[in-house]
C-alpha positions as CSV (number, residue, x, y, z in Angstrom):
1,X,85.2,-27.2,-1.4
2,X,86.0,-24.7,-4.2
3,X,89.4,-23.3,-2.8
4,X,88.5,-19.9,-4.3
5,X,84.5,-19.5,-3.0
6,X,84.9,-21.5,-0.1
7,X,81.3,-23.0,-1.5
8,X,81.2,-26.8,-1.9
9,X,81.0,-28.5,-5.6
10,X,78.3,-29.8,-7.0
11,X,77.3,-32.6,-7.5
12,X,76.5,-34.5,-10.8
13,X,72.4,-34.3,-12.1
14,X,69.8,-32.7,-10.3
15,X,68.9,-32.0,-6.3
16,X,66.0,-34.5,-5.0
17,X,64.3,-30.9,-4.5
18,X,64.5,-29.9,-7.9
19,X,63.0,-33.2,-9.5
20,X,60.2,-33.4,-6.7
21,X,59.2,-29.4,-7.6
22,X,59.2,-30.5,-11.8
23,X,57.2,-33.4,-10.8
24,X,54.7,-31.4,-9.1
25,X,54.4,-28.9,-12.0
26,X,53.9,-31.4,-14.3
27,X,51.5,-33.4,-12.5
28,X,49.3,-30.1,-11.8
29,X,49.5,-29.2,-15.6
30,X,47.9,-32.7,-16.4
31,X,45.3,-32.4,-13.7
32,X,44.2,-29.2,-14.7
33,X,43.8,-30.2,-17.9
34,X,42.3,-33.4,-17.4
35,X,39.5,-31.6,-15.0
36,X,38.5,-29.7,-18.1
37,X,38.3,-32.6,-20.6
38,X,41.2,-30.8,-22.2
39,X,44.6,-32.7,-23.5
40,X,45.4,-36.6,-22.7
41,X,43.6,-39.1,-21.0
42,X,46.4,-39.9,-19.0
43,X,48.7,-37.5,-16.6
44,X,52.1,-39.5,-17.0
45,X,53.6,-38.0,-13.5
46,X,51.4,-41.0,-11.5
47,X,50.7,-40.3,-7.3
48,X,51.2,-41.9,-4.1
49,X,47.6,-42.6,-3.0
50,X,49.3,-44.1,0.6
51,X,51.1,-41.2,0.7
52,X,48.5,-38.5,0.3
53,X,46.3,-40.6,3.0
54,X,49.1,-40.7,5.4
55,X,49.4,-37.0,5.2
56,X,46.1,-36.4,5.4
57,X,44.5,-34.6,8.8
58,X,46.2,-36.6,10.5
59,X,46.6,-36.0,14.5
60,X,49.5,-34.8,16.1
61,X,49.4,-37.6,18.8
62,X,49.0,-40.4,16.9
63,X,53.0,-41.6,15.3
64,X,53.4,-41.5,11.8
65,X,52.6,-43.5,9.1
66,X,55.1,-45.2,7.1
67,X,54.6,-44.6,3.1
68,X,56.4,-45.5,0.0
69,X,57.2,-42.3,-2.3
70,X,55.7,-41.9,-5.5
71,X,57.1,-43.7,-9.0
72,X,60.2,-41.4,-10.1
73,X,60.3,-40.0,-6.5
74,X,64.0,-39.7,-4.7
């Protein structure tokens, strides 16, 4: 705790949060691009295909799904 602010420190690099939001910016940059025929071939941030079918409409009743995260994930 900063003695002055009463806030805590912070810690070294970057919140899981923060990396996750980049990731997702980057990765919809690519896609749009790609959809057009537009820029690479290739959208370097790469996506969780178990994870996006876990998540999707899934019912509340049934228990959840385990899934790996994505490459360069937290």
């Amino acid at each position: 705790m900063n003695p002055k602010t009463g806030k805590p420190t912070l810690r070294a690099g970057y919140a899981p949060t923060t990396i996750a939001h980049n990731l997702s910016a980057v990765y919809g940059f690519y896609s749009f691009h790609l959809h057009f025929g537009r820029g690479p071939l290739v959208n370097p941030v790469l996506e969780s295909r178990a994870r996006r079918a876990a998540l999707a409409h899934r019912s509340p009743i049934e228990t959840r799904a385990v899934h790996r995260r994505a490459r360069l994930r937290l």
